[in-house]
N, C-alpha and C positions, 0 to 999 in steps of 0.2 A: 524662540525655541531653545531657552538655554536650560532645561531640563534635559530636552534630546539632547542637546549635546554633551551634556555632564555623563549621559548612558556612554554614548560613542567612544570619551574617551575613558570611563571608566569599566569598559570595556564588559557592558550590558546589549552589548548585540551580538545574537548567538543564532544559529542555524537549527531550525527545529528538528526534534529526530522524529517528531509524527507529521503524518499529516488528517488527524481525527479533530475534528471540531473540539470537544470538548478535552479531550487528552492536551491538546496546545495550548489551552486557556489555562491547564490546570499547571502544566508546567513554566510558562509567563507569570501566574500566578506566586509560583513555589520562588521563580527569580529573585521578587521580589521580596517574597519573606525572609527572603537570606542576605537583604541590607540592614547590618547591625542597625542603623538609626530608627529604623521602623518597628523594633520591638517586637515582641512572640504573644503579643496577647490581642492579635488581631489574624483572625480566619481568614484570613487576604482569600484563599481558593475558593472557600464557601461563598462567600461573597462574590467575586466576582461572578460565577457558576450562575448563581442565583439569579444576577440582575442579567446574564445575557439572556435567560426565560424570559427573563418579563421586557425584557428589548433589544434586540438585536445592534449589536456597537458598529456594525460596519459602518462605514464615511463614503463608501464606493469608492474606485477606481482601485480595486484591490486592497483596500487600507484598511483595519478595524483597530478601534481603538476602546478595549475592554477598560475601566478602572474599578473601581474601591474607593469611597467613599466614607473615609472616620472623624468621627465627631470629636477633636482635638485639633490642637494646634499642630506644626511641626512641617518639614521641606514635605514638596513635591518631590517626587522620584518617579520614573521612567523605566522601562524594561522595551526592548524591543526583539522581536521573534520574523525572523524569515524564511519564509516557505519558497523552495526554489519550484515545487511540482502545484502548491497554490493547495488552497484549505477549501473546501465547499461547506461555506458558511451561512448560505441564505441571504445573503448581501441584498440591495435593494436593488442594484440595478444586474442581479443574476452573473456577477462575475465570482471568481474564485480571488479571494485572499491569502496577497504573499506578505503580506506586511501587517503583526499583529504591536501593536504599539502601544503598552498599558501601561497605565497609570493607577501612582495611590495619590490620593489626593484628600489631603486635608482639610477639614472648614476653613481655615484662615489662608487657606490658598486658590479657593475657588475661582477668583479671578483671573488669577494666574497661570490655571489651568486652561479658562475659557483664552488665553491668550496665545498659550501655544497649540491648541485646536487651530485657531487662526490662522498662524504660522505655519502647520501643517498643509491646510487646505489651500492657502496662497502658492507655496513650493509645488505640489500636486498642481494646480492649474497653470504657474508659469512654466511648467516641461513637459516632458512625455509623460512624465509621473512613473508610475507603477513598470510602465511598459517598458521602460529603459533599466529595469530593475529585476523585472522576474525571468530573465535569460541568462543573466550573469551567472559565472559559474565557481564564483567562490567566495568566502566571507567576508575577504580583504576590500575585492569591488563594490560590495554592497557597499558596508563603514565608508569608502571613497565617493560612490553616489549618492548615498543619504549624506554627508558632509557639503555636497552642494546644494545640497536641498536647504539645510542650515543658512549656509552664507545667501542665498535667495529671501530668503523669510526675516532676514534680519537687517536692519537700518544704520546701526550703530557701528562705527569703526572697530571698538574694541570687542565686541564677542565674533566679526567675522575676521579679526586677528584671530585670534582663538582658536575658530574652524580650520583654517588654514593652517596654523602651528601643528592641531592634530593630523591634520592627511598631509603633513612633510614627515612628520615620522613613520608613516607606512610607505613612502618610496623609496626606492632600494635602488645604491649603483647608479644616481642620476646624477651630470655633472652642473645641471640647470635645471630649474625649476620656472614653468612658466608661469604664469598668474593665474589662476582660477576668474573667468568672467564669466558672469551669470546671461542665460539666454534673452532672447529677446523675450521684453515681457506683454503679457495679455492683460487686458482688461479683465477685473477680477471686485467680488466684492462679498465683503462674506461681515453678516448684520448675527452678534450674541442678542438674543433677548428671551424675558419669562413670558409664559402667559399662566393667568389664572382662571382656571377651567369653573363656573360655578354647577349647584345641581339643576338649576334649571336651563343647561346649555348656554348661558351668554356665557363671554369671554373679554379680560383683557389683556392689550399687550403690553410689554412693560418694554422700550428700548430708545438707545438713544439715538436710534434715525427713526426720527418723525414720520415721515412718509410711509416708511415700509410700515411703521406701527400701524397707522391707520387704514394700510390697504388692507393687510391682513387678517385685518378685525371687520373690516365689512363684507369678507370674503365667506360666502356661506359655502363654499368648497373645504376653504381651510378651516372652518371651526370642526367641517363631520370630519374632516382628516387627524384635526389634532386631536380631537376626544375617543380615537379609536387609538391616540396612542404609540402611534408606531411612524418610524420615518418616511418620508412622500416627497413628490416634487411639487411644486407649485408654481406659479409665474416665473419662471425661469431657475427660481434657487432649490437646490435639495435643502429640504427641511429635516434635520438631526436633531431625535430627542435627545438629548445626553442627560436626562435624569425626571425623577417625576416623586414629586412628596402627597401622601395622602395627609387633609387634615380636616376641622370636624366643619358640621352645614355639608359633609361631600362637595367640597371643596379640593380642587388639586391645585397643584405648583408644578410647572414643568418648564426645565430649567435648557433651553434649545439655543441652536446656531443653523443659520441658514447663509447656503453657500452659492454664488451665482460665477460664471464666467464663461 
């Protein structure tokens, strides 16, 4: 998650002043279009606007993660937005969203992005999640609990240095600092993979656990699930579309993550 945390400490996590679905998007949106590296010749609002029609970005457990999608090179960047009173977004499992978490994302960073998804929904399953989050009652606390969320989802010594360097600079007047340790953790397992949708309803999966590929591909639940398009639960994992390419024979491409724990 070292996109989140490049927002964190560059200080891309703000307090939303709405709570309108679409008004929050637009302003997450606008966030974004005012990092110089990202340039002015990309509609970041219309676009994101667009594709939450054609697919709702909620993750559940309070969490939506809208992005943008430009056909160029260049960094992943990150905006985050929190709703202390919660967004009613249509989510999948009928909760309200305090945590919108958008993303621009480049072609040459696709993986990258599929990687802090991951990291995302790993942090969400090792804690309360959301729920330790949408009671808080100020900006400060949030940046402090989403920073354990960070040092959760990350492996490597040197970026949960990082994490930790940044929530020592938001404690005030302390003459010790005790160590950040991550909770006890749960069994968790979260499978990126395509499938290609043909016109005559078969399907393949494309990923790299075997297994899951082949359950899901004989699942005639998950084939009428995935060709309506829209995120589902299935054998235990929430099924996330995170993107869908139209291309010719009506043929699609749909570029998903499935989350289990």
């Amino acid at each position: 998650m070292k996109t989140f945390l490049d927002a964190l400490e560059e200080g891309r996590l703000i307090e939303l002043p709405v709570n309108e679905k679409e008004k929050a998007l637009e302003f997450m949106a606008l966030m974004l279009e005012a990092i110089p590296d990202i340039g002015s010749d990309v509609d970041i609002v219309k676009q994101i606007l667009e594709r939450e029609k054609s697919a709702n970005t909620s993750i559940g457990y309070g969490v939506a993660c809208p992005h943008v999608r430009v056909r160029r090179e260049g960094e992943l960047f990150c905006a985050i937005g929190w709703s202390p009173d919660g967004i009613e977004y249509g989510a999948i499992d009928g909760k309200k969203v305090h945590l919108l978490v958008t993303y621009y994302v480049p072609d040459n960073q696709r993986n990258t992005y599929l990687k802090e998804l991951s990291g995302l929904a790993k942090a969400i399953k090792e804690t309360s999640g959301i729920e330790s989050i949408k009671d808080l009652k100020d900006i400060q606390s949030v940046r402090n609990r989403l920073l354990d969320w960070v040092e959760i989802s990350m492996d490597k010594a040197q970026p949960v240095a990082k994490a930790r360097m940044v929530k020592l600079k938001g404690i005030q007047a302390e003459e010790t600092v005790q160590p950040v340790t991550a909770p006890t953790t749960t069994r968790f397992d979260v499978v990126p993979f395509y499938v290609l949708l043909q016109e005559n309803g078969n399907y393949m999966v494309l990923s790299q656990n075997q297994a899951f590929a082949e359950a899901i591909e004989k699942s005639d639940d998950a084939r009428r699930l995935l060709i309506s398009n829209r995120n589902f639960e299935w054998n235990g994992y929430q099924v996330l579309i995170m993107s869908s390419k139209q291309f010719s024979m009506n043929r699609m491409l749909l570029e998903c993550i499935a989350v289990k724990g």
